[in-house]
N, C-alpha and C positions, 0 to 999 in steps of 0.2 A: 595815294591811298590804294591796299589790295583789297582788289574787285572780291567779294564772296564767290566770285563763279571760277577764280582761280585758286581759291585756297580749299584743300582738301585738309581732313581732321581724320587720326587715326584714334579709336578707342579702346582703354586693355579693358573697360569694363569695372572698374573702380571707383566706387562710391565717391573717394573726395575728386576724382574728375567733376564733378555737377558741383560738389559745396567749393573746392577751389577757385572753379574755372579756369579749367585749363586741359589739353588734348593730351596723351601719352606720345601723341607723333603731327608736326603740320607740314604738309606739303603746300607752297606757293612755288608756282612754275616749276625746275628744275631741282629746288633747294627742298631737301627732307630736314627739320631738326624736332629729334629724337629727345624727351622732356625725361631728366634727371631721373633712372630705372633701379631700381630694386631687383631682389628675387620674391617677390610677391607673386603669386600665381594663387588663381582663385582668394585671396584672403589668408590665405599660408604664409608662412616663409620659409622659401626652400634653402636648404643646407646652412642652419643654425650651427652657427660656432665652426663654418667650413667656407672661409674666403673666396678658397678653387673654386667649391661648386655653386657660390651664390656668382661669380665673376661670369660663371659657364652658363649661368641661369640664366642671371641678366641678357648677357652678350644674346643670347637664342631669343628673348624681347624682345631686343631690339633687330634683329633680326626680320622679325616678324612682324613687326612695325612696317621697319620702311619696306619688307615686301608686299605688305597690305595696301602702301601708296603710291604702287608702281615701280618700286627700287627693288634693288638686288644689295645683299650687305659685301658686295665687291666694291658699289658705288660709296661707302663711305670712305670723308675725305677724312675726318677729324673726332677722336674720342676723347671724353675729361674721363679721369674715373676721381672720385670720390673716396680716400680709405682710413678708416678711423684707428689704425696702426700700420703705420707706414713698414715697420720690422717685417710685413711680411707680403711687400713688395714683390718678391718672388715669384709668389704662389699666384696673385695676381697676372703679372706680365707673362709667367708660363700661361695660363688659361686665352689672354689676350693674342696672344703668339699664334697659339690654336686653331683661330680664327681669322688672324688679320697677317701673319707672317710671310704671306705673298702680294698683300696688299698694302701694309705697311702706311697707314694713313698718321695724318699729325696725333699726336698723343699727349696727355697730360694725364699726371697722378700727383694727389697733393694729401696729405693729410687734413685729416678735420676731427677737429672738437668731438662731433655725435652724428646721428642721423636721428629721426623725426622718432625712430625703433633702437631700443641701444643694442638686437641684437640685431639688427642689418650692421653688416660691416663694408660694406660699398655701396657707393651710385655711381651709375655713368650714366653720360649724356654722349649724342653720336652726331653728324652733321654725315649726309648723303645728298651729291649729287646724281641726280636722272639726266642719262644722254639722250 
């Protein structure tokens, strides 16, 4: 069982955090995992009908996640992304590049059916370890 006094919860501030239950980011000991991200900011969604800049959005998220739990986004070992037309792939792994091209952590990109919003066209999920 983990103790509560070793898990830390990160929050974006998101209403269906409380109706879901569930954290934008948990830290237990070492291990950050980063809860399936959008380009949601404040209730918005940033860069409607622009994959790059919701990928850019996201990515700065989670970012800001695991540095809110004591991580750096160096420490990330492992990214899924989520993309609801795979044709633009590209534009995607450019944005991811951007960010992780000297870190080069395990990666995954899949397509899918929709997202919860048909115009988010990503999610990603992140896994960070703390040294």
């Amino acid at each position: 069982m983990i103790s509560s006094k070793s898990r830390q919860h990160f929050s974006s501030g998101a209403e269906w955090e409380d109706i879901a239950g569930y954290s934008r980011a948990v830290r237990v000991g070492n291990q950050i995992e980063v809860a399936g991200t959008t380009s949601m900011i404040n209730g918005e969604l940033i860069g409607k009908g622009d994959i790059y800049l919701q990928t850019k959005t996201i990515l700065f998220i989670i970012k800001e996640a695991i540095e809110g739990l004591g991580g750096t986004i160096e420490q990330t070992i492992r990214t899924r992304m989520f993309v609801t037309d795979i044709s633009q792939w590209e534009l995607v792994a450019k944005a991811h590049g951007e960010i992780f091209s000297n870190i080069k952590p395990a990666s995954t990109m899949v397509e899918i059916v929709g997202l919860i919003n048909s115009e988010m066209l990503i999610e990603i999920e992140a896994t960070a370890i703390v040294e």
